[in-house]
C-alpha positions, 0 to 999 in steps of 0.5 A: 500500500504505497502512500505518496510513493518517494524517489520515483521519476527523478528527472521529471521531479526535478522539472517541478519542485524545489524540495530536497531531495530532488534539488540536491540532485540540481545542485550537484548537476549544476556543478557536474555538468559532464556528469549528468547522464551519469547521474540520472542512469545511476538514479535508475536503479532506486526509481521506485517506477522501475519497481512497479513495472515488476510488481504483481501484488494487488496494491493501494496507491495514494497521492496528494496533489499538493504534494511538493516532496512526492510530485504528483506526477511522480505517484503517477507515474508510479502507479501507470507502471505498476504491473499488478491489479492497481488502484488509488485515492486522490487527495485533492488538497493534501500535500505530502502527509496524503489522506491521513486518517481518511487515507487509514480508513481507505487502507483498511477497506481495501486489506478487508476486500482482499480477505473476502 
């Protein structure tokens, strides 16, 4: 059940935050620029969107999508590469702490309907 999944699309994070740990990342390409393609290959390894793509469990997603720290963008992309039975709550006006209690709620629902 991954809530506002972290580290994933590092590329396209960059593109729209100025959050850490996404501008650690600017910041080290801004002075290793010969380095940049080397950068990003070697992210690849950790993006959590190359995970999904192997994943087969059924799976709860979550999103807030005023989320600066998980870019919405980067759940969704995550969670359209997820290969397993999929499903997610959009949390219109969360940023990254997603649907808190609501979102506990919708977990538990969603662990009840895998029992039955």
């Amino acid at each position: 059940m991954p809530d506002v999944p972290f580290l994933c699309a590092y590329r396209s994070a960059l593109e729209i935050t100025d959050a850490d740990p996404y501008q650690e990342i600017a910041r080290y390409c801004k002075t290793h620029r010969n380095k940049i393609d080397t950068v990003f290959n070697t992210l690849s390894y950790f993006d959590g969107v190359n995970f999904a793509a192997r994943a087969q469990c059924p799976a709860l997603f979550s999103v807030g999508l005023m989320d600066e720290v998980c870019p919405p963008r980067t759940v969704f992309a995550a969670y359209n590469h997820y290969a397993g039975p999929k499903q997610i709550r959009v949390w219109e006006f969360n940023h990254h702490e997603g649907g808190q209690a609501y979102q506990d709620a919708e977990r538990l629902k969603f662990v009840k309907g895998l029992w039955q």
